[in-house]
N, C-alpha and C positions, 0 to 999 in steps of 0.2 A: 310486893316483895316475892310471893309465893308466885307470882310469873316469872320472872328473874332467873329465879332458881329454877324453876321447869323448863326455861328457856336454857341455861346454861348444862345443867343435867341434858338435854334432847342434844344438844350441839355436842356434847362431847361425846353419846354414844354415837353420833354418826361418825364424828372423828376416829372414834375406836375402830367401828365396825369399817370404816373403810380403808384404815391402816392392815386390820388383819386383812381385808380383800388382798389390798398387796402384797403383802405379805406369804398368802397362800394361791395367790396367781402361778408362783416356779412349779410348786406340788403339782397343781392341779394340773398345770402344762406338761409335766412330765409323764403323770399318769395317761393324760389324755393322749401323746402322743406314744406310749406304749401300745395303748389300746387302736390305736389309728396308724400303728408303724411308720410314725413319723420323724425318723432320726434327727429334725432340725427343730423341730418342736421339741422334743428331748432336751437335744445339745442344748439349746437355750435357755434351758431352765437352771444349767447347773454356772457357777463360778468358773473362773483357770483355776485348776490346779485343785478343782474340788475330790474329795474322796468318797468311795464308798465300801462301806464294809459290811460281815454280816456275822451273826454270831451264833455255830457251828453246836450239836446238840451237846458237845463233848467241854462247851464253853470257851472253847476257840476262836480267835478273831482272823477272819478270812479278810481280804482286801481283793478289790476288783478295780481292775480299772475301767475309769469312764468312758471312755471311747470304745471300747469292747464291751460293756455290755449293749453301750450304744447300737454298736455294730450288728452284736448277737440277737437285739431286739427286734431289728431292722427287718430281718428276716422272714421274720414270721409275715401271715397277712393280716388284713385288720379287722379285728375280733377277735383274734387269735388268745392275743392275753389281756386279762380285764381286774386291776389292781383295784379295789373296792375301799375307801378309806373312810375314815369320821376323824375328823379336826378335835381331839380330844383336850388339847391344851397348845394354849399358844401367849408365852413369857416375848417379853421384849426390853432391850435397854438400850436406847439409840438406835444404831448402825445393826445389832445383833439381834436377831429372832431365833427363837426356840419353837419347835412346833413337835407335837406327841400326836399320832396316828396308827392306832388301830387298824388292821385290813382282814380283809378275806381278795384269795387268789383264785381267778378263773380261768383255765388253760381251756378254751375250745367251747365254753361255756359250760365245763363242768368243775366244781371246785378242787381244786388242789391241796390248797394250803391255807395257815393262817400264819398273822406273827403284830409287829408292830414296828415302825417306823419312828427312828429320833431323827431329826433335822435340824442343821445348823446353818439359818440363813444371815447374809452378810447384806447389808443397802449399799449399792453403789449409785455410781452415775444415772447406769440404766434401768436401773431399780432392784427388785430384791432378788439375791441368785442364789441358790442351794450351795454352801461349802464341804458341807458334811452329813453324809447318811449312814446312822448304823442300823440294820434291823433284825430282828428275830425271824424265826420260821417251824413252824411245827404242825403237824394233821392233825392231833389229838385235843382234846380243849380249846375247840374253835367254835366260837360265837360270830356264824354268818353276818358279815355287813351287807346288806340287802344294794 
């Protein structure tokens, strides 16, 4: 019996752990392709019609759109921006994932900023797409993500 249950416990954290893998494939793609100025790696990562917003020190909700920061990101060369995250939580219920990330920001290799990242990913067809980012940003009380 006590194999059973070790068998069944071992099989479902691989289930987990490779559900989050997918899960945090869009993230990682999008960071990765920041850091590589790679507008298609980007674009891909995100839904139609996804949003992103950001939340201003004054407690304001800023909205950007996706194709422009795309665009704006694009620009730079690669290394330029180096978004540093840790997967701090990740909720799920069907179709819908939740993921809570922590960053530290590095412009040119020297830091910038900090803040954190909520994400709101959606399963489709072609698997899991970012629908919605809102994040923080601030210099002050920042705990380097290595």
């Amino acid at each position: 019996m006590n194999k059973l249950v070790a068998a069944v416990l071992l099989f479902s954290a691989f289930c987990f752990g490779q559900q989050n893998q997918d899960i945090e494939k869009p993230i990682r793609n999008l960071f990765s392709g920041m850091k590589n100025a790679d507008p298609e790696l980007m674009k891909s990562a995100f839904a139609e019609g996804a949003i992103l917003q950001t939340i201003a020190k004054d407690g304001a909700v800023k909205n950007e759109n996706i194709q422009e920061f795309i665009d704006s990101v694009s620009k730079f060369s690669k290394d330029d921006l180096d978004e540093r995250i840790v997967i701090d939580a990740v909720h799920t219920d069907g179709g819908l994932a939740s993921v809570f990330t922590p960053y530290s920001f590095y412009f040119k290799g020297k830091f910038s900023h900090c803040g954190a990242n909520s994400f709101q990913l959606v399963k489709q067809e072609t698997g899991w797409k970012i629908q919605y980012i809102i994040d923080t940003r601030r210099k002050e009380n920042c705990k380097e993500v290595k």
